[in-house]
C-alpha positions in Angstrom: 11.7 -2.8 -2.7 8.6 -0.7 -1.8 7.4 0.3 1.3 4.2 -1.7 2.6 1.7 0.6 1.6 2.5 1.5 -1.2 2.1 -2.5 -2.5 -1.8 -2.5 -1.2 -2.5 0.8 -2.2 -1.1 0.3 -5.7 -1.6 3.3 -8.3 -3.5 4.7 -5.5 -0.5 6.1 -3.6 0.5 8.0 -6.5 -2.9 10.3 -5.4 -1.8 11.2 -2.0 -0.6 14.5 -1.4 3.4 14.5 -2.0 3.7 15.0 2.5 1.8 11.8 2.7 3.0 10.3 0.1 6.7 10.7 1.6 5.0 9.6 5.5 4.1 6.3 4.3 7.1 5.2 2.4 9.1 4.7 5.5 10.1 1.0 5.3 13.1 -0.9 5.5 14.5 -0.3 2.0 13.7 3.8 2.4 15.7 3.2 5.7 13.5 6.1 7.3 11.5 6.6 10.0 9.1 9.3 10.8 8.1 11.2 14.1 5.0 13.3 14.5 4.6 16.0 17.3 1.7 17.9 17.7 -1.2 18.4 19.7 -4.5 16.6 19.3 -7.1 19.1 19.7 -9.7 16.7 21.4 -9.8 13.2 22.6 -13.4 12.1 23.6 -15.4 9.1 24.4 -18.4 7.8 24.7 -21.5 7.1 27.2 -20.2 6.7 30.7 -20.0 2.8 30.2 -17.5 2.5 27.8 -15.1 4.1 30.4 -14.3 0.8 31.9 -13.9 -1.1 28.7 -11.6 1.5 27.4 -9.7 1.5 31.1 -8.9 -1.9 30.6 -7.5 -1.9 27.2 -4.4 0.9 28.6 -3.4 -2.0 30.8 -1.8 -3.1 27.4 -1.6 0.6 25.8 -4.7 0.1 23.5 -7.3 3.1 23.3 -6.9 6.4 25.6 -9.5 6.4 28.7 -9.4 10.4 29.2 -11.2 12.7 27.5 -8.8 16.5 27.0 -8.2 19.4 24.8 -5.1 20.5 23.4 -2.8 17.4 24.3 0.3 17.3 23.3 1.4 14.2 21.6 3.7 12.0 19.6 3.4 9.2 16.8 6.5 7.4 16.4 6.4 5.5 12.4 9.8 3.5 12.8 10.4 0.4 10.5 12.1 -2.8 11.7 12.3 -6.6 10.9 10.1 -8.5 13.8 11.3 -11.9 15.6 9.8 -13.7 12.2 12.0 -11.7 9.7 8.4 -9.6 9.0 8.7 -5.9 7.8 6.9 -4.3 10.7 6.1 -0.1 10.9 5.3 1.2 14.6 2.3 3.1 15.3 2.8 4.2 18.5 1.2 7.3 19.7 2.0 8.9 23.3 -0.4 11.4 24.8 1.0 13.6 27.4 -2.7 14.0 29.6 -2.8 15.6 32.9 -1.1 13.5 35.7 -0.1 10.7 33.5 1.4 9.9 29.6 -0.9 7.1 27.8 -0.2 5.0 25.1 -1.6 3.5 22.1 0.6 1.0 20.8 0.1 -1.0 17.1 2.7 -2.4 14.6 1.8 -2.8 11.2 3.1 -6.0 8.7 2.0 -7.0 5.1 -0.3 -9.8 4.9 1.5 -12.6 3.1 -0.5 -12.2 -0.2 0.8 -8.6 -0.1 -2.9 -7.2 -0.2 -3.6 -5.8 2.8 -2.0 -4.4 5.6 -2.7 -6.4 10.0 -2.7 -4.3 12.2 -1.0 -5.9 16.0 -2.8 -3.8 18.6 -0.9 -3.3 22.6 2.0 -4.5 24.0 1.4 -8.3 23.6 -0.4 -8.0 19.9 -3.6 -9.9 21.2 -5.7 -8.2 18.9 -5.3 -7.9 15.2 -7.2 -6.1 12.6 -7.2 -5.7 9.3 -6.5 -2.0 7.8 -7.8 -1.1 4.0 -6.0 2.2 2.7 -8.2 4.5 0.2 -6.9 7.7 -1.7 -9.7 10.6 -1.4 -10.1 12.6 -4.3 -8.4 15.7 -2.1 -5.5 13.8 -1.9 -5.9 12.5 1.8 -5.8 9.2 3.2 -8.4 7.0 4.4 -7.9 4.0 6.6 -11.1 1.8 7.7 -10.5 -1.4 10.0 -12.0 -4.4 8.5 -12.3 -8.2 10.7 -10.9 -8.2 14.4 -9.2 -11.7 15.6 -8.2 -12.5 19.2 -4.9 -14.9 19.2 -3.2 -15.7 22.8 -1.9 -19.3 22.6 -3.9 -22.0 20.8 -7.0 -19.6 20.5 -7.4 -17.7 17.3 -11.1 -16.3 17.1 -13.0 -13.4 15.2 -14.0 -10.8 17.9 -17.7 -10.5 17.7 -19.6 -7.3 16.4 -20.9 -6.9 19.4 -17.9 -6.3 21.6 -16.3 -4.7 18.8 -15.4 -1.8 16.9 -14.6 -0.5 13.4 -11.7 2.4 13.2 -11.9 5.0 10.4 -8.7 7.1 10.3 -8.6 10.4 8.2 -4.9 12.0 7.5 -4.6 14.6 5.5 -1.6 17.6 5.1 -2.3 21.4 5.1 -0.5 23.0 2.7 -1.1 26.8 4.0 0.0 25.4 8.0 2.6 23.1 6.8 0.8 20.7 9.0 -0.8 16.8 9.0 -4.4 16.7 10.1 -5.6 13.6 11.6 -9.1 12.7 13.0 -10.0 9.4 14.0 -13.1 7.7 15.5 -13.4 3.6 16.9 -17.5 2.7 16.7 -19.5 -0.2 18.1 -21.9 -0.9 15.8 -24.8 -1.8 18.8 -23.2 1.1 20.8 -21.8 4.0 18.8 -19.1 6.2 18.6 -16.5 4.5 21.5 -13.3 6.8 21.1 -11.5 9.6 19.0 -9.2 12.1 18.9 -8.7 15.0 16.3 -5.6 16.8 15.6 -2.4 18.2 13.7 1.4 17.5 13.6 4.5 18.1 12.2 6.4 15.6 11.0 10.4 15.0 10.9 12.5 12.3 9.5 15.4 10.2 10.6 17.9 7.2 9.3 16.5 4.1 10.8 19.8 2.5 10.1 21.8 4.2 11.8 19.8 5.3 14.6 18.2 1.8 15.0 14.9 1.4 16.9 14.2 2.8 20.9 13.9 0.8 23.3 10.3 0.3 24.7 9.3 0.9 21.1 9.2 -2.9 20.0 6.1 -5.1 21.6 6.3 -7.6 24.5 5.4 -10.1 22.6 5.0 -10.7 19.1 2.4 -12.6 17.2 3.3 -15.4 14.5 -0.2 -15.5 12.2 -1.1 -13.3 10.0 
């Protein structure tokens, strides 16, 4: 076996820089997992009124409210098989801000036709989004969200454009720092740039199989459609 994203990225992978290339092989059948620690050297967002919208998505560790410089930060990559025998990868990323640690939780599966990679966003996986990976010419990695659903129960709708947002990620490794670079920005397409955060990391690497996943790692709830 191969690790997730390596199978949508195809020959693709093979132009990531080796560092990245060895990040996102951590799967099941690698049995690795990654950690990241670093500091993100600004987190912004937008106009005053998107505040409130961000505010309520850290009820279920989905976007970061506060705005800071120089946070510290973690991003735990740990693979595990979820409550329907899926592959799943963590993206969970902890910044420590003044006063009070915030999270921003996702877990990543393969689609079932093993061309794209869902995204399950927060603690309960309400939201899910689909993630396309691109190989940049400089060896880097670009991720760009695609359609947003909303699935609690019986309900299983697209999330307008209106209310929401397309993610671009950019991860890339510096060869002379020995460090990852990461930038990301969420957009409204009506309202702008939302959220972001810019930074670098080191990252180190551990046996998944014998260390097994934390707990609080592993969502409340997990969602069944893919």
């Amino acid at each position: 076996m191969t690790s997730m994203f390596r199978t949508v990225m195809g020959s693709g992978f093979d132009r990531l820089h080796p560092q990245l290339q060895r990040r996102f092989s951590v799967g099941l059948s690698g049995g690795e997992a990654c950690t990241g620690r670093g500091l993100m050297e600004r987190i912004w967002h937008g106009p005053a009124f998107v505040k409130p919208f961000l505010s309520v998505g850290t009820t279920r560790n989905i976007l970061v409210p506060k705005a800071g410089r120089n946070v510290p930060f973690v991003i735990e990559n740990v693979p595990y098989a979820d409550t329907y025998g899926r592959e799943t990868v963590t993206f969970v990323r902890t910044f420590d801000l003044p006063g009070r640690s915030r999270r921003f939780d996702a877990q990543m599966v393969l689609s079932p036709k093993g061309d794209r990679i869902l995204d399950y966003l927060g603690t309960h996986q309400h939201l899910a989004s689909e993630l396309h990976f691109h190989a940049e010419p400089d060896g880097s990695l670009l991720i760009r969200s695609g359609e947003h659903r909303f699935r609690e129960g019986p309900v299983d709708v697209r999330v307008p454009e209106i209310i929401g947002a397309t993610a671009e990620v950019r991860e890339s490794y510096d060869d002379a720092t020995g460090r990852f670079r990461i930038r990301v920005r969420v957009v409204n397409r009506y309202f702008g740039p939302l959220f972001g955060y810019e930074g670098s990391f080191t990252a180190s690497y551990t046996d998944v199989r014998r260390r097994g996943v934390r707990p609080g790692l592993r969502p409340v709830r997990e969602e069944s459609r893919a």
